[in-house]
N, C-alpha and C positions, 0 to 999 in steps of 0.2 A: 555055973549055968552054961549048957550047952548052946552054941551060936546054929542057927537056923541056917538052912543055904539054899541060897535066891538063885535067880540069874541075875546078869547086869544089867538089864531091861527094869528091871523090878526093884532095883538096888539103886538104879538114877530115877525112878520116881519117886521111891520115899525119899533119898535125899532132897528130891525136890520140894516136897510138901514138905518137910520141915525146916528147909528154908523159906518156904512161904508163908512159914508161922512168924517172922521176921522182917521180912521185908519182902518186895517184890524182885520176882527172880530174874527180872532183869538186872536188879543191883549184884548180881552175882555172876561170877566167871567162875567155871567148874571143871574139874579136869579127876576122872575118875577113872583108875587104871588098876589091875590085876597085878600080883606081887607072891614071890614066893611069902609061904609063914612067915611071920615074923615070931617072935619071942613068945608071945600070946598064942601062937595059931592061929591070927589073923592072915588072911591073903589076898587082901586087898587097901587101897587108901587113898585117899583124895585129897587136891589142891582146891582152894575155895578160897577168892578172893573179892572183894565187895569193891564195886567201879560207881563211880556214875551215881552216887547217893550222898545228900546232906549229911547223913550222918553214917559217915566213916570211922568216928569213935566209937559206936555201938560194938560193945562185943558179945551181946547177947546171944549169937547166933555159931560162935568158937566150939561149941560141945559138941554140937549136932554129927560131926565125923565120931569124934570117939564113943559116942551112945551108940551109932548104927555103927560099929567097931567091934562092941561088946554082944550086938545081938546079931549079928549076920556074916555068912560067910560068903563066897561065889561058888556056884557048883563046878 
């Protein structure tokens, strides 16, 4: 499957909504940055850290980088 290509603008708002399928995006520190290819032809990837929430054991919300990995690129 070919990956779509966004801008960054567009690329930190889905990530945003689906981290807010999850929890509140305040429980989350985000850090979303440009990258040569990697292996895949991805070129880009993000840091996502959950603060400030009861539940720091959740890891329901782990996939959410490699799903929008697999469908999107940056232009």
């Amino acid at each position: 499957m070919a990956r779509a290509t966004i801008d960054m603008v567009t690329l930190d708002l889905r990530l945003e909504e689906e981290l807010a399928k999850h929890a509140s995006l305040k429980e989350f520190k985000v850090v979303l940055y440009r990258q040569d290819p990697d292996e895949t032809g991805c070129n880009w990837n993000a840091r996502i850290e959950r603060v400030g929430s009861r539940h720091l054991n959740d890891c329901s919300w782990w996939d959410v980088v490699p799903r929008l990995r697999e469908r999107f690129n940056l232009r």
